[in-house]
C-alpha atoms as one frame of an Amber mdcrd trajectory, in Angstrom:
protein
   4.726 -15.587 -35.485   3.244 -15.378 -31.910   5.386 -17.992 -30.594   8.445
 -16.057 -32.528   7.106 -12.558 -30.557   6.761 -14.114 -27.135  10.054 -15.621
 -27.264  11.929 -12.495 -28.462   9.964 -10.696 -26.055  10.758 -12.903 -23.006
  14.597 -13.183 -23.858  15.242  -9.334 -23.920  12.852  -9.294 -20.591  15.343
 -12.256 -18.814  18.648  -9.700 -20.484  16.977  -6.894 -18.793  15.970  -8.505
 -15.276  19.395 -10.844 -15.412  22.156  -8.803 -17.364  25.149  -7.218 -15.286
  24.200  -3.630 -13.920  25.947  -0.599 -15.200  26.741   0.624 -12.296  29.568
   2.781 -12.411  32.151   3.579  -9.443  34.070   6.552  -9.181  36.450   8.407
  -5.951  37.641  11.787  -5.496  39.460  13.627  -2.745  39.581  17.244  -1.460
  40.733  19.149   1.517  38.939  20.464   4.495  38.870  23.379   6.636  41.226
  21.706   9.127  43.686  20.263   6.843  42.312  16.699   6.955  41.375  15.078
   3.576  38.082  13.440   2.499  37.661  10.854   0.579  34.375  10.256  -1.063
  33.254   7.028  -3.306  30.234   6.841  -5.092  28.162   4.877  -6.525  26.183
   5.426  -9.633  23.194   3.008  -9.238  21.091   1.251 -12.609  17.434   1.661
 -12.129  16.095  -1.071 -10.279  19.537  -1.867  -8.042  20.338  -0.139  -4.689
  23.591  -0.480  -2.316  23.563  -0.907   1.290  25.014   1.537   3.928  28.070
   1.847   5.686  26.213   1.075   8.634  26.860  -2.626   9.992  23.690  -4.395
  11.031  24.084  -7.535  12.586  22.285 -10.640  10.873  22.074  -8.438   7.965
  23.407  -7.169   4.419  26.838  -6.793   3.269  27.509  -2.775   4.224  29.875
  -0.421   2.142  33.252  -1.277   3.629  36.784   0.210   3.281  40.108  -1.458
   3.555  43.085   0.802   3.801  47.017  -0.831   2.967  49.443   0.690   5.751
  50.883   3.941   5.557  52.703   6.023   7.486  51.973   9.380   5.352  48.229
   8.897   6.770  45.674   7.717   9.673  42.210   7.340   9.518  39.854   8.827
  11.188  36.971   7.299  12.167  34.914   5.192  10.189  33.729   5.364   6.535
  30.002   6.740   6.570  27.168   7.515   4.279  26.663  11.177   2.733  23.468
  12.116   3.150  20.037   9.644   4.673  20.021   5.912   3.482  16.193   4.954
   3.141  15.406   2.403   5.490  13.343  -0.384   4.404  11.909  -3.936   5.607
  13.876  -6.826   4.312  11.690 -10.063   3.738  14.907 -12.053   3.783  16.908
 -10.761   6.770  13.834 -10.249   8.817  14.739  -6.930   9.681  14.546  -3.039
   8.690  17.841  -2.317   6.382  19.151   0.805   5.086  19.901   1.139   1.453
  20.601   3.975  -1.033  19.331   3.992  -4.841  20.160   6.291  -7.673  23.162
   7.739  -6.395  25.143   6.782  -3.013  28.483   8.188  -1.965  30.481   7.445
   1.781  33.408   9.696   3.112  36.056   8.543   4.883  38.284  11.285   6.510
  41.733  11.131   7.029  44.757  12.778   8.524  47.660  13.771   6.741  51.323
  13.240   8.447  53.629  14.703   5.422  52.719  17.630   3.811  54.244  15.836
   0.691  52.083  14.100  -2.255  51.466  10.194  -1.531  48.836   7.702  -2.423
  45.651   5.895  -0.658  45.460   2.044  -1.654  43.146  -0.417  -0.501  40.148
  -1.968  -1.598  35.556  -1.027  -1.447  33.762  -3.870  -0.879  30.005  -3.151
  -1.339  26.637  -5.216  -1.759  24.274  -4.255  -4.897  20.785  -6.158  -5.167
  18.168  -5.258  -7.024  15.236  -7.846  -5.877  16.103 -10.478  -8.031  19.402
 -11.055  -7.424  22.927  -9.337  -5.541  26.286  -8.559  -6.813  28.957  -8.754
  -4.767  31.420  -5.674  -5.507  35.348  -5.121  -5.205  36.894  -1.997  -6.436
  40.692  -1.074  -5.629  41.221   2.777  -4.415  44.702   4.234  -5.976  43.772
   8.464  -4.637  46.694  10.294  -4.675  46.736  13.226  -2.572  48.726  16.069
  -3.664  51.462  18.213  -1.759  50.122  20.920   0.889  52.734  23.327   1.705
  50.134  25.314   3.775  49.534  22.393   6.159  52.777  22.217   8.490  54.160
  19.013  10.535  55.243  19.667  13.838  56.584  16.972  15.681  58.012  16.866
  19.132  60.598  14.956  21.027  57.683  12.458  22.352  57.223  11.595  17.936
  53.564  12.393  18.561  52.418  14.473  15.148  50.983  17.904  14.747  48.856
  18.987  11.615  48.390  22.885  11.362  47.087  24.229   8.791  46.820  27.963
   7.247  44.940  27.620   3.733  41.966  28.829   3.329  40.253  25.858   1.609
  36.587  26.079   0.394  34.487  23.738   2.213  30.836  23.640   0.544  27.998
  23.361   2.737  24.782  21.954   2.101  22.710  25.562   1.688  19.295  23.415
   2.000  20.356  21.549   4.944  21.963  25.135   6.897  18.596  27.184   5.699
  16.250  24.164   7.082  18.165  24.303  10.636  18.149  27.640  11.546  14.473
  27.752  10.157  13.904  25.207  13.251  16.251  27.019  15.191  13.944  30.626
  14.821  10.841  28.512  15.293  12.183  27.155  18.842  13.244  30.646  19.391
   9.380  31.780  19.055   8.051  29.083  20.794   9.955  29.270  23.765   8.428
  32.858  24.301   5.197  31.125  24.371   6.270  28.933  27.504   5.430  29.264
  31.391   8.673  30.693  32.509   8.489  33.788  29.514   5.131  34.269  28.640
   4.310  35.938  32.021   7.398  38.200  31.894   6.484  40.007  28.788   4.707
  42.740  30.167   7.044  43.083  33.274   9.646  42.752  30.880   8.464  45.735
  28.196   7.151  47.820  31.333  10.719  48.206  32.359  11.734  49.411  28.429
   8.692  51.661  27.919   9.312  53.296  31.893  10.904  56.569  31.167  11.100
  60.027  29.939  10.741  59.007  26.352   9.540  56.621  23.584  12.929  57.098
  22.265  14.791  55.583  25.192  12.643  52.850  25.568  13.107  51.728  21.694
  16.929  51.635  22.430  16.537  49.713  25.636  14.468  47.201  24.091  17.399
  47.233  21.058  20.182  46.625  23.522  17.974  43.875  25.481  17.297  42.301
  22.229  21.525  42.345  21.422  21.980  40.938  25.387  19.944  38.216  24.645
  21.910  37.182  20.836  25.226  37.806  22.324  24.653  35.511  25.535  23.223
  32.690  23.340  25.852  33.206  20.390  28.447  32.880  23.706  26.499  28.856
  24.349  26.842  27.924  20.887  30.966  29.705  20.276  31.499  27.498  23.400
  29.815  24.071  22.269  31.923  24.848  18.431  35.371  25.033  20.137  34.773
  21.978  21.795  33.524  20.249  18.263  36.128  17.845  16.283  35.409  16.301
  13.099  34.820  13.005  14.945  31.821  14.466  16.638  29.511  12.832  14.713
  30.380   9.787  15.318  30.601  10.483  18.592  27.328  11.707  19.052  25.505
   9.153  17.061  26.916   6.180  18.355  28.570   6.469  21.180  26.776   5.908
  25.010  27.991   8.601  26.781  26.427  10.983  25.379  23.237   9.539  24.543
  22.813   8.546  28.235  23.419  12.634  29.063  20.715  13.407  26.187  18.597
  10.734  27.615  19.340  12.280  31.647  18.691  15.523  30.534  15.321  15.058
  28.344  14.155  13.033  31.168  14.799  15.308  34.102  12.709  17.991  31.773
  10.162  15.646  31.298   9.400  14.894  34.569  10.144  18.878  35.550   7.085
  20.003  33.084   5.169  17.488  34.679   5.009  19.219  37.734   7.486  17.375
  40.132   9.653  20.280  40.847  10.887  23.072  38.973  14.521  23.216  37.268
  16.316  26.582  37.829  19.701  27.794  37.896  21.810  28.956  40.777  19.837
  31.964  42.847  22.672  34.176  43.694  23.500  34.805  39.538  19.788  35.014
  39.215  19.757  38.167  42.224  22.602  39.559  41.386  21.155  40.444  37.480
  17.826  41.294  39.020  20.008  43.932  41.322  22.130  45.116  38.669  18.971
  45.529  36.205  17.317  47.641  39.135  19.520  50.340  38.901  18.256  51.117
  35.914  19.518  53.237  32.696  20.782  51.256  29.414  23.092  49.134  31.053
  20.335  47.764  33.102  18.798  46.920  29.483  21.848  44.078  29.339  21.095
  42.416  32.792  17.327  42.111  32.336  18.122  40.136  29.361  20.643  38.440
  31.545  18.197  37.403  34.571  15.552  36.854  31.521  17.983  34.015  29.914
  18.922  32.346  33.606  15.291  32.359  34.927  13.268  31.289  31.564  16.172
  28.101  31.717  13.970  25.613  33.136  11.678  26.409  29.922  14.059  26.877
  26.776  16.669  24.139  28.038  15.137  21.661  26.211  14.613  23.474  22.768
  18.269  25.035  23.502  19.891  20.918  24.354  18.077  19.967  20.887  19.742
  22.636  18.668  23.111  22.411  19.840  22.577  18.716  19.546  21.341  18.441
  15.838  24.340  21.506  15.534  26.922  19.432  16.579  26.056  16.054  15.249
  26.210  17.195  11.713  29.741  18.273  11.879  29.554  21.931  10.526  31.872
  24.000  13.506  29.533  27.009  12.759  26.094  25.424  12.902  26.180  26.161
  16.937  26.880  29.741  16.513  24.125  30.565  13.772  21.469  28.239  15.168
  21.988  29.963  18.782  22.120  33.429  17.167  18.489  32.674  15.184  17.979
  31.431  18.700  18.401  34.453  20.239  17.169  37.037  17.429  13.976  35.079
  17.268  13.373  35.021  21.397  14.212  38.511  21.482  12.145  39.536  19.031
   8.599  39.715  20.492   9.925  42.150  23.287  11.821  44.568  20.771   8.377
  44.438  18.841   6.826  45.177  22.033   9.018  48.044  22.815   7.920  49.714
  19.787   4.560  49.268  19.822   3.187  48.924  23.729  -0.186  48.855  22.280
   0.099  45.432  21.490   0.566  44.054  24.827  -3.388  44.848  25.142  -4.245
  42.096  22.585  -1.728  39.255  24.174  -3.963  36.396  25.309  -3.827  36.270
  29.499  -1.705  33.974  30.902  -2.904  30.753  32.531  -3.589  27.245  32.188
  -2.806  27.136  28.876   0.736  27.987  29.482   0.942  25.118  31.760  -0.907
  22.838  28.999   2.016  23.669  26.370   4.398  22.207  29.326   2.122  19.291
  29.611   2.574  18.435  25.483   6.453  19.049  25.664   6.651  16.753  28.984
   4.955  13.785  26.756   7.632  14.551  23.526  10.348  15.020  25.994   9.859
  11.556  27.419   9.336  10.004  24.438  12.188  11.055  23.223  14.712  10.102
  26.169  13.328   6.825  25.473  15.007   6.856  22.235  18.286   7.801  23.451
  18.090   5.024  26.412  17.875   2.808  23.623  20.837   4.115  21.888  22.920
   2.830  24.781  21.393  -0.394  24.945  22.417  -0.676  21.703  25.325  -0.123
  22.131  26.544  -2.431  24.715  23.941  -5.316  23.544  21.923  -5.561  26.438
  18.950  -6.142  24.613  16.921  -4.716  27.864  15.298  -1.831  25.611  13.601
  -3.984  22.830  11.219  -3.207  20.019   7.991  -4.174  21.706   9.254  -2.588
  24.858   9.724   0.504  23.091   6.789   0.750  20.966   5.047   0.259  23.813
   5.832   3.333  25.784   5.593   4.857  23.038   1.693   3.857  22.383   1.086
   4.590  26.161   2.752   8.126  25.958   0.580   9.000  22.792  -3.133   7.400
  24.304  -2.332   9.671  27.699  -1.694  12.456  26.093  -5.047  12.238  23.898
  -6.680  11.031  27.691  -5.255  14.866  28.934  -6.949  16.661  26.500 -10.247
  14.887  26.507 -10.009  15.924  30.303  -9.660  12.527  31.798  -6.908  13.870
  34.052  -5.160  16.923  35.073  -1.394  17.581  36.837  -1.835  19.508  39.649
  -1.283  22.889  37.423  -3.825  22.564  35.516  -7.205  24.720  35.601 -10.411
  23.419  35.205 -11.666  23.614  31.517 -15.232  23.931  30.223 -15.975  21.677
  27.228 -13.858  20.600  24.244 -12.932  23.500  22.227 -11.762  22.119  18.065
  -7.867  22.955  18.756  -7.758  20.089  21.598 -10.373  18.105  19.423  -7.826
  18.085  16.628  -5.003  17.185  18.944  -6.832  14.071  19.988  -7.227  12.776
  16.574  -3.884  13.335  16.037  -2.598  11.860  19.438  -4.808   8.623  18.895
  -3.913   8.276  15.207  -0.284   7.844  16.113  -1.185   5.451  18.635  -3.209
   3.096  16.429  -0.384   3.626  13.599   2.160   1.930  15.557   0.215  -0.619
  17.214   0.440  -3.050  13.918   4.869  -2.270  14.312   3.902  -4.785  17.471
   3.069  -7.446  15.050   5.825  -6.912  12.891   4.568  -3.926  10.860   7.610
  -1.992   9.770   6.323   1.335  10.548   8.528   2.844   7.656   7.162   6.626
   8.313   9.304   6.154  11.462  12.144   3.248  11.233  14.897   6.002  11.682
  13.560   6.706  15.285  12.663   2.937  16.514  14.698  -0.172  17.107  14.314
  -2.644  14.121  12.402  -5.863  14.115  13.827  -7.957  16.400  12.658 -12.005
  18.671  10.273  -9.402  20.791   7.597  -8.487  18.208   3.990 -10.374  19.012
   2.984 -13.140  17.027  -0.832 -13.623  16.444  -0.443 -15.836  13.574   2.389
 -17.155  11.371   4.245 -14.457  10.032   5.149 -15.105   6.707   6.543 -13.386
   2.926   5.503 -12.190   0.374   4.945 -15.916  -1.359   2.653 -16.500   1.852
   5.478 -18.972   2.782   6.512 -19.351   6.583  10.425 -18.440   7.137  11.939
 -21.481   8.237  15.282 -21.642   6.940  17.448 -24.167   4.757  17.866 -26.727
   7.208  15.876 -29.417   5.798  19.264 -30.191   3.025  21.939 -31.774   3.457
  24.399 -29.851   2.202  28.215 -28.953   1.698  30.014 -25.877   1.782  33.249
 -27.719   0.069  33.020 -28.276  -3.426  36.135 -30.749  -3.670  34.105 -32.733
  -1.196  30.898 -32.426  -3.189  32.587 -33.955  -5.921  34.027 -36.888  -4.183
  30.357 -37.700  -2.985  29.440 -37.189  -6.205  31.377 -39.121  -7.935  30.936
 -42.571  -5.295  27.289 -42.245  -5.208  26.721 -41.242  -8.849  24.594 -38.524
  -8.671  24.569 -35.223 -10.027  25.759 -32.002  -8.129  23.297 -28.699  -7.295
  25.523 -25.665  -6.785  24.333 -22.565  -5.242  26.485 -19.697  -5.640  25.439
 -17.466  -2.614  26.604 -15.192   0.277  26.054 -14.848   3.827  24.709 -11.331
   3.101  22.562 -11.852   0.243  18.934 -11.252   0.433  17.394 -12.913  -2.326
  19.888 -15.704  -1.626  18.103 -15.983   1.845  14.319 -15.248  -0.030  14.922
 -17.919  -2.187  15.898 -20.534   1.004  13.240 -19.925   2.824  11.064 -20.427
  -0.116  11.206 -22.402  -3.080  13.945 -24.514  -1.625  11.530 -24.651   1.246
   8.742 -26.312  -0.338   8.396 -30.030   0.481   8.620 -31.131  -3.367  11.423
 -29.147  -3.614  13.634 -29.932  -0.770  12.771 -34.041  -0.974  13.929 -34.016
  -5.143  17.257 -32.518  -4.092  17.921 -34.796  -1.087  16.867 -37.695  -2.702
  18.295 -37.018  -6.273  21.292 -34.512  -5.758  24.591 -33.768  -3.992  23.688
 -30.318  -2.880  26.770 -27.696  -2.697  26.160 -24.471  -1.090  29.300 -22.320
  -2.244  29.419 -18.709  -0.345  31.403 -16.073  -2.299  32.570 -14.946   1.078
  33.857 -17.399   2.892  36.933 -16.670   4.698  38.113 -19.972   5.138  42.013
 -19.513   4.315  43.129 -21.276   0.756  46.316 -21.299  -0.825  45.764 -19.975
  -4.509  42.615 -17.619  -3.486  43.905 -16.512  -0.007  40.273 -17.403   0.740
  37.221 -20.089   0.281  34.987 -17.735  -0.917  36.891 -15.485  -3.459  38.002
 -19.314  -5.148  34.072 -19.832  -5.057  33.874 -16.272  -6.988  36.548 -16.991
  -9.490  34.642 -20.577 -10.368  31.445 -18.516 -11.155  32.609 -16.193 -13.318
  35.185 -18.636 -15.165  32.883 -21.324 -15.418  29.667 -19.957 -15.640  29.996
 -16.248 -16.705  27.976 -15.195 -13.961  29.220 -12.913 -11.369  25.553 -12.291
  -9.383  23.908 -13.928  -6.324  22.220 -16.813  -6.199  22.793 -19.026  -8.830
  21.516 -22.377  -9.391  23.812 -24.512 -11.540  23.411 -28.835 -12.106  26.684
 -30.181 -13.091  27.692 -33.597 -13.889  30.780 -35.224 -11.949  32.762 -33.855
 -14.807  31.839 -30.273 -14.769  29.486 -30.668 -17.683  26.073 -27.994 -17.082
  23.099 -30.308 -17.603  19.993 -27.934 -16.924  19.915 -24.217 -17.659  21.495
 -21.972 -14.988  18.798 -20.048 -12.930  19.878 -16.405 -12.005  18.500 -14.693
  -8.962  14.660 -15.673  -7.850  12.325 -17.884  -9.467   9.273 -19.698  -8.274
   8.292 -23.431  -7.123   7.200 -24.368 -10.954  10.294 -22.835 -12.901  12.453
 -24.463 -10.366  10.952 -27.878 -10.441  11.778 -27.617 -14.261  14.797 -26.655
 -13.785  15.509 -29.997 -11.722  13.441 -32.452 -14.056  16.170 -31.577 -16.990
């Protein structure tokens, strides 16, 4: 009866691990603000499997790809991306930090319209699914029809170049969390810049000029109409930065080197400015002529006070200002610059209007003084760190390979051990004023300095440093060796080259067939991680690798090879259609022994296994 249980108990765990997921696919379609159409595809993931990202990496999975027929009722534009963050993981097999979605994963892909008649999308997805054990490769057509929009209307010149207007007012959902979260940040950076070396020292200058008169009630309204100066002239940045936004601006930001290399420029220039190396200030004359107009006094002097305020505190808010309008623009909503530099605004403007009511207060502000310059210090160190990261975008992008992993780490370890040195009073910039003793608020900022410096030291030895992977370069031939790195099965990666092997099954079987010997298949792709696990493994190990040299003609058939073949249009989709005919299995890898005659003469092994199944699995 035991043996009975254990059987029935391992065959519906192998269904479980090995049975086809039910993951289900699904596409819809709806119009945006601008008349443009997104599509979205999503996946609905089993528990256990996840799907890759739209996001190529080189050397590494299969990512969610889409494959449009020609048209001339449509173009694309851009690329098709994720919705929403893909988790970003370390892959044992690829060597390399990955990013994957689970549960749930849908991509967009916008495109243009050029009719304002109905027509139809058709192509094809092609996606990766793994869940650990072994990948699916996926292909799913697209048939979206798009209906008729007689508010969207085609204007087309002599020159045949197309013009989409559009005049419907089309409901275009935004993610509430997301917007609520940013201009949160965007009222925080508001604050904080009050509490910086350019503004601080202006508030009482600032409040003596509203609070200067005849009456309390004239200096309320001042401060009201300085508050108003302020939120108008920073709604103006952000109306400007939104008419210049187009729904490729994502992309554009993301990816592209331009302008990472001005975000990089810019947050180093700051950097080294709150350092101490000179001071960053707009032109003089605008900055005199406010200061004149503001002199003259009355409630139109309220409006250029706020005016020279905003020019001269520059050189302190540019950097929390650049950040917002960046983070604005580079999730694509055209209003997200307007509202995050109106929170801006309201929340910079706010301590004076506070002020302005109650003067009292100013008694109880904390005197200005080497604090201030301490605060410039901390965002010098994040500033740097940061154009660091955007330097590295544009290596990326062209493939220099100049800003690498180790390199990068690196700074930032050195950035995070001086800072901790700074407030431990090792050093000082010339600014700085003497201090006397430790008090617990720079105490707790060394902890937290060195922390992060001894949590990313390990990322140097291949660590993945998941907490962070969405701000670092993934593993690459830089990271420090101190001893063999190896997987999970405490096996060194050295590849599959030990086998000889053949990526032609015809010529398998003639080989077969003259030296009498059964065949190995393995049913694989060049994107498949457990395919790559199990190679660098089990088929590895000495006993292994020696058995199927010595006793096997070994066939290593990828499913997506695009060698060109008559009946299959490829290699690899003939490779596909043999494993599901033949075999009924549609997964990656599988391990199949077949006779010179097609006959199956071991048991089929599905996905990964270890060295003692699979040395069964050959002595059949």
């Amino acid at each position: 009866m035991k043996k009975i249980l254990l059987s029935i108990f391992i065959l519906i765990t192998s269904v479980i691990i090995y049975a086809q997921p039910n993951n289900f696919f699904s596409q819809s379609s709806k119009t945006l603000k601008d008349g443009n159409i997104e599509l979205s595809f999503t996946v609905d993931l089993s528990v256990g499997w996840h799907v890759y990202s739209s996001i190529p990496i080189p050397n590494g999975p299969m990512p969610f790809t889409l494959e449009t027929d020609d048209s001339s009722n449509y173009e694309l534009v851009g690329q098709v991306k994720d919705k929403g963050n893909a988790t970003t993981e370390f892959d044992s097999g690829f060597q390399k930090d990955v990013k994957l979605f689970t549960g749930k994963a849908t991509f967009i892909q916008i495109i243009k319209p050029l009719t304002n008649q109905a027509f139809k999308v058709t192509g094809s997805i092609s996606y990766q699914t793994c869940n650990g054990q072994t990948c699916l490769t996926n292909e799913e057509s697209i048939n979206q029809t798009i209906s008729a929009n007689k508010n969207i209307t085609i204007v087309t010149d002599s020159t045949a170049t197309t013009e989409i207007k559009t005049i419907s007012n089309t409901n275009n959902p935004k993610k509430e969390k997301s917007l609520l979260m940013f201009l949160l940040i965007a009222f925080a950076a508001g604050l904080a810049g009050v509490f910086t070396p350019c503004v601080f020292p202006m508030i009482p200058m600032t409040v003596g000029f509203f609070v200067s008169g005849d009456s309390k009630k004239n200096g309320i309204i001042k401060g009201l109409i300085f508050a108003i100066s302020v939120i108008l002239l920073y709604t103006l940045l952000g109306l400007i930065v939104a008419l210049f936004q187009t729904t490729t601006a994502p992309d554009t930001l993301g990816t592209h080197w331009i302008p990472n290399l001005i975000f990089a420029l810019l947050f180093l220039t700051f950097a080294i400015s709150f350092f101490g190396a000179f001071e960053i200030t707009l032109p003089n004359n605008l900055a005199n002529k406010a200061d004149r107009k503001a002199d003259k006094g009355g409630y139109v002097a309220a409006f250029f006070v706020a005016f020279a305020m905003v020019i001269v505190s520059f050189s302190c808010t540019g950097p929390f200002v650049g950040s917002i309008l960046a983070a604005a623009v580079s999730d694509g909503v055209t209003l997200k610059p307007i509202l995050g530099m109106a929170i801006f605004g309201l929340s910079f403007s706010l301590p004076f209007v506070i002020f302005s009511f109650f003067p009292g207060f100013m008694k109880k502000l904390p005197k200005s003084g080497g604090w201030l310059n301490t605060i410039k210090v901390i965002f010098a160190f994040v500033l740097f760190g940061f154009a660091i990261k955007y330097f590295y975008n544009v290596d990326a992008y062209f493939g220099w390979g100049i800003i690498t992993r180790l390199g990068f780490l690196s700074i930032w370890i050195v950035l995070a051990i001086l800072l901790g040195l700074y407030f431990l009073g090792v050093y000082r910039t010339k600014n700085d004023t003497k201090i006397e003793g430790l008090g617990w608020g720079r105490i707790m900022i060394v902890i937290v300095c060195f922390s992060f410096a001894v949590y990313i030291i390990p990322g140097l030895f291949g660590a993945p440093l998941k907490s962070i992977s969405g701000l670092i370069p993934p593993k690459d031939g830089s990271t420090l060796v101190l001893l063999s790195q190896h997987t999970d099965n405490n096996t060194s990666i050295k590849g599959f080259s030990s086998l000889k092997t053949y990526k032609d099954l015809d010529k398998a079987l003639a080989t077969a067939k003259k030296e009498n010997k059964p065949i190995f298949l393995m049913f694989k792709s060049h994107t498949c991680s457990v395919c790559k696990q199990m190679e660098a493994t089990v088929l590895n190990e000495s006993q292994v690798s020696s058995k199927l040299n010595s006793q096997f003609i070994v066939a290593t058939l990828y499913i997506d090879d695009s060698t060109p073949d008559k009946e299959f249009k490829t290699r690899g989709k003939k490779y596909r259609n043999y494993e599901t005919k033949t075999f009924g299995y549609a997964s990656q890898p599988v391990f199949v022994i077949i006779n010179t005659e097609g006959k199956i003469l071991s048991e089929p092994i599905v996905g990964k296994t270890n060295t003692e199944n699979f040395m069964k699995f050959l002595n059949y």
